[in-house]
Structures are given as C-alpha cells and as structure tokens.
C-alpha positions, 0 to 999 in steps of 0.5 A, a space after each residue: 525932752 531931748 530924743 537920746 534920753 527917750 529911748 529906754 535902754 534894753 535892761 530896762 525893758 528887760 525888766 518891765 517886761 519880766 516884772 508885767 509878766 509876773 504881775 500877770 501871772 500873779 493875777 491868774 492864780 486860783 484861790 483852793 475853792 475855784 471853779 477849775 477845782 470845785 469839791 464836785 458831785 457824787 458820781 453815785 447815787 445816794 442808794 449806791 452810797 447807802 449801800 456801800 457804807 452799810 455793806 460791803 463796798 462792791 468794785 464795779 458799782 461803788 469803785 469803779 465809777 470814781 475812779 473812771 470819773 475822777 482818778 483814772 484820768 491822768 493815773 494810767 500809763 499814758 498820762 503818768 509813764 514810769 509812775 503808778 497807773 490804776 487802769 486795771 488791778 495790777 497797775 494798782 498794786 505794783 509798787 512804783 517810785 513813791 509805793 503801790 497805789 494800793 495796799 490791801 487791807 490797809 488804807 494808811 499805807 496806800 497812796 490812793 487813799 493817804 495822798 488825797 487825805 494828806 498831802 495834796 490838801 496842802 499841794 494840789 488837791 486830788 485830782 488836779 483837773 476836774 472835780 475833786 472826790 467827795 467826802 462819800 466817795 473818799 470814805 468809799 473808796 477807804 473803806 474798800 481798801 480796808 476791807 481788802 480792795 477786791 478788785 476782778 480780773 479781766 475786763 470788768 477789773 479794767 478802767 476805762 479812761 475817760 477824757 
C-alpha cells in the first residue's frame, strides 16, 4: 500500500466519526418500561388509598405525599422558571403558557391530571426522572381535583421539594 493512500482524507473521518456517534447514541436508548422510568410504587399506604377512594381525598395525607414524592421535583419555580410550578396552591392555579396546572372541579382541564393521562404516554411519561404515579395515586389525585382540590394556605399547603 503505498502511504499517500493510507492517510484518510478529513471528510471521511468526518463522517466515521458522526456515523459512530450516532450509533452510540442509538444504542443508549431506553425502551418505555426501563429501570430509569419504572411504573414505581405507592408513596401511600394501602389504608391511605382505601381511604381516599372511599372518602373524601384529604390534601396533606393523600396529595401532598405524591406530588412531594413525584411531581414537585422538577415542577416549581426553580426547575421550570416562566412555566407552572406546584410548590404551594397558588403556583397551581395561576394560568401559565399552556393553562393552569389545576382547575378546580375539573380534571379534564387541568394539566396535572390530562397530561400524565394523555399526551406524555406517548412523549415522555410523567415525571421524566424517577418513578412514575401509580394507577391509585393517578385515580387520587383526579378524584381530588374533581372534588374541588381543597388545597391550604400557609405552610401545610406548601411543598416541599425533594431532590
């Protein structure tokens, strides 16, 4: 082989490159039921969700556990400036870009309840990192939205995030 035609040209490496990287990044990709986004567990007990589907859904023993658990994470001001945050009741219900987070009385309209059950099934399943709600903890937190999201003031309505 003669040495002029064993150095590769720069558009060639150009594209070996961008074709392993691609390759790469092809085979880091996660089917929907991988570890990194596991259906997750009950942050409640089974008592807590007996009771909030037999009674009337209570914010700080039913709610507030979840959404600290699962949603607050990377909803609040910080992770998601300019965009909803949950962090007390009044970040929830103010009305941002894409509506309020959550309309009183009405799950079909508010995004915490129509986004995990819709369009982020397809997309990216709420929450993005960590485990995702439950079955019980999604038909909770509907059901407290339906029945009006009673939600306190002050620092027992406030949540708390966790990272």
């Amino acid at each position: 082989m003669r040495p002029e035609t064993a150095v590769q040209s720069p558009m060639n490496i150009r594209h070996l490159s961008s074709l392993l990287g691609l390759l790469a990044l092809t085979s880091c990709t996660t089917p929907t039921d991988s570890e990194t986004k596991p259906m997750g567990a009950n942050v409640l007990s089974q008592a807590a969700i007996h009771a909030a589907k037999t009674g009337p859904v209570d914010f700080a023993a039913h709610v507030k556990p979840v959404l600290e658990a699962k949603c607050v994470m990377c909803h609040n001001r910080k992770a998601l400036p300019g965009h909803g945050s949950l962090e007390n009741r009044q970040e929830a219900l103010r009305s941002g870009e894409l509506g309020a987070y959550i309309q009183p009385g009405h799950p079909e309209y508010s995004l915490l309840v129509s986004n995990v059950k819709t369009a982020h099934q397809k997309v990216s399943v709420m929450p993005a990192v960590g485990e995702r709600l439950t079955p019980d903890e999604f038909a909770i937190l509907t059901k407290w939205v339906k029945e009006g999201a009673k939600w306190p003031a002050g620092k027992a309505g406030t949540l708390k995030i966790i990272r």
